[in-house]
N, C-alpha and C positions, 0 to 999 in steps of 0.2 A: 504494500500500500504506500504511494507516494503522500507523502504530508505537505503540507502549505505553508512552509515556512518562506518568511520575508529575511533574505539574508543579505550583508551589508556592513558597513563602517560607519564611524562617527563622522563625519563629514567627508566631502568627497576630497578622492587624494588624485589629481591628474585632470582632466577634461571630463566637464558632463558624460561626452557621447562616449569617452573611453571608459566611463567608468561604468556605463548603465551596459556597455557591453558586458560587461564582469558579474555585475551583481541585479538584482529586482530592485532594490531599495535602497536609502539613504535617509539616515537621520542627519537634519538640519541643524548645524549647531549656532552658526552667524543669528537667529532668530533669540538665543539666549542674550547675546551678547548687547546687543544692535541690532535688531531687524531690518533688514533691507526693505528698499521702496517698494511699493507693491508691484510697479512695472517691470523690477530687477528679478522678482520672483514669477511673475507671468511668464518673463522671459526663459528663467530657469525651465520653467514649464514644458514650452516650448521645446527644451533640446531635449529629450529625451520622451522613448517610447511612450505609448498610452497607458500601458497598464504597469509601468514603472511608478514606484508608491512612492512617495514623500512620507516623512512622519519627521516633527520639530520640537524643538526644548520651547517651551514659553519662554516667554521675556523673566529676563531674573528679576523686574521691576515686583513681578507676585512674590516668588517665594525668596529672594535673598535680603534682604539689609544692605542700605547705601554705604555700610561699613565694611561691608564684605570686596576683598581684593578684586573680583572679577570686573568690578563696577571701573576700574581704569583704563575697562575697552570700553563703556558705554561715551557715545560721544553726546548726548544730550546734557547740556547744563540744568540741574534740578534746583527749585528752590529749597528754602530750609524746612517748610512745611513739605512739599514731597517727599525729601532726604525721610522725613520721620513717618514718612504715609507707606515709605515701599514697605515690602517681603512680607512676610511669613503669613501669604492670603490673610492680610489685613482689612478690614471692611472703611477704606478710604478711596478717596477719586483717580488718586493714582492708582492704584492695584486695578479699577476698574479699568480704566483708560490702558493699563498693559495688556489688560484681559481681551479689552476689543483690537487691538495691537494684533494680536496672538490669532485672532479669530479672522482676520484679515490675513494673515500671512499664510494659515491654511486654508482660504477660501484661494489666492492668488497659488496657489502649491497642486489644488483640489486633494489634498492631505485631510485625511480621516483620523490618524492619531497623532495627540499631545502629549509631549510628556513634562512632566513635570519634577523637575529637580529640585529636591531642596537641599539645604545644608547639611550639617551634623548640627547645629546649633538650635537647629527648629526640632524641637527636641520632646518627649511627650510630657506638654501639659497642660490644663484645662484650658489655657486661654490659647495655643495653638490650636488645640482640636474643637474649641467652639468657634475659631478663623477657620479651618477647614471646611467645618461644615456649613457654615454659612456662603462659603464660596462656594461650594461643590454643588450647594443645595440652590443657590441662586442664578447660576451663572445659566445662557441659554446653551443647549448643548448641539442641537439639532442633526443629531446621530454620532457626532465624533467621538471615538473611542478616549480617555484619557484616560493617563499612568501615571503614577505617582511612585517615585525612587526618592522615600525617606533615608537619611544619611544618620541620623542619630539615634540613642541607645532607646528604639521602641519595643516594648512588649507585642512579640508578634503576635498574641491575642487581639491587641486593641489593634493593630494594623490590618488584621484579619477582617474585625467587624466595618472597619471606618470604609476598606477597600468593600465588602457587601455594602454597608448603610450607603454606602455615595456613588456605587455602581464606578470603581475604579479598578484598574490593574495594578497590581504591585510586583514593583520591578525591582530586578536585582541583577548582581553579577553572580549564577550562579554557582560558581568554585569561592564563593564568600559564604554567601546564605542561602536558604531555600524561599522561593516564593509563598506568599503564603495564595497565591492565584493560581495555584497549579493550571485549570484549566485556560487561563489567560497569559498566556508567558512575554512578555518583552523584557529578553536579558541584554546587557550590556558590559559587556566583556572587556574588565580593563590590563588582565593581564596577573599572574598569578607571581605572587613577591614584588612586584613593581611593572612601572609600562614597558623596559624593554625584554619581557617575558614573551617568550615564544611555544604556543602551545604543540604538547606532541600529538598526534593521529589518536592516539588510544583516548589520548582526554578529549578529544573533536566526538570521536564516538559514544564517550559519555554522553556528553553535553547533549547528542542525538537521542536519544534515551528518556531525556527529562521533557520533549515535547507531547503533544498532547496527540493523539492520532488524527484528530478530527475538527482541530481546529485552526485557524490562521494564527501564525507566531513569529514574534519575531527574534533575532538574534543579531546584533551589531558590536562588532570589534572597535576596542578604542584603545590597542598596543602600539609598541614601536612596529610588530608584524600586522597591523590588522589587516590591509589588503592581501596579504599570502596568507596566512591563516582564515580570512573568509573565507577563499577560494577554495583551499583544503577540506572547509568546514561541508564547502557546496557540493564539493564531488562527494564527500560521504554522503548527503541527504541526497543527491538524486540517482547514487551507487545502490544505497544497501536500502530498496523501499520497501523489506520486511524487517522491518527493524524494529 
């Protein structure tokens, strides 16, 4: 049985067209940082087949803090009242305004999933997880899949319930942790001891292991090998489809 897996790297490494030869998919990473004009992403669009997938980081304007290091690539000047309104799905105008940001960039992408990164610092406690869910529970969804890769020390209980209560994915790198979404997987593979880790065949074949038979999933490398190690990853899945 062939499975449906969406396989891929964290942003693309080389040319569009040379890369969409390679792989189905590509998660967007510039959309965390900076998101592109939305003509820059139609264009994206454009260069690659039809049924090659987009799937993008939201703006880190939701889930990170003005304080957190990444913000040195965003190039918009914030006032002192936004500085204090971003991350951790805040219920502020900025958090909104990244939110439609976000929704725009996979309307211009036609991108079905977002994923959502947050820190290690957005960490479990009441006043994050009554920001989750009032984001989750508010926001318009209009079918798009979203994922959520919490970074800090949550009780996979409550990660469990929060990913059922708000109809989310819970994403991992699985040679870390296990999801607690078994039947929803977008792993994110950053490389086992550090990024310039190279993974062997036997562990590619694990990782084949842990998808679901029957559902679309996805798997995206973000090592110093991601693009040879996807492709490794690709020949097992469409080699050994009783697996």
């Amino acid at each position: 049985m062939q499975r449906d897996v969406r396989i891929g790297t964290c942003g693309f490494n080389g040319t569009k067209s040379r890369y969409a030869a390679l792989f189905s998919s590509v998660e967007v990473q510039q959309t965390f940082y900076q998101p592109p004009r939305v003509p820059t992403l139609e264009r994206w669009r454009t260069e690659v087949p039809l049924d090659f997938e987009f799937t993008l980081k939201a703006w880190q304007l939701i889930t990170h803090e003005a304080k957190s290091p990444t913000y040195k690539r965003l190039k918009r000047n914030l006032s002192d009242q936004e500085r204090t309104g971003t991350g951790f799905f805040k219920p502020t105008p900025i958090v909104e305004e990244a939110w439609q940001t976000t929704r725009a960039c996979a309307d211009a992408l036609r991108a079905n999933v977002i994923l959502f990164q947050c820190p290690a610092s957005f960490d479990q406690t009441r006043e994050h997880i009554s920001n989750m869910v009032r984001f989750f529970s508010g926001i318009e969804r209009n079918g798009l899949t979203l994922c959520w890769e919490p970074r800090g020390p949550w009780d996979r209980q409550v990660v469990k319930a929060l990913c059922e209560d708000l109809n989310l994915w819970h994403v991992v790198d699985p040679f870390v942790s296990t999801t607690m979404t078994p039947e929803q997987c977008y792993f994110r593979l950053h490389g086992r001891n550090g990024w310039r880790y190279k993974y062997e065949p036997q562990e590619l074949s694990d990782l084949a292991e842990l998808l679901p038979p029957d559902r679309r999933a996805y798997v995206f490398f973000n090592n110093s090998y991601m693009t040879e190690d996807a492709q490794v990853f690709k020949r097992i899945v469409e080699t050994d489809r009783d697996y």
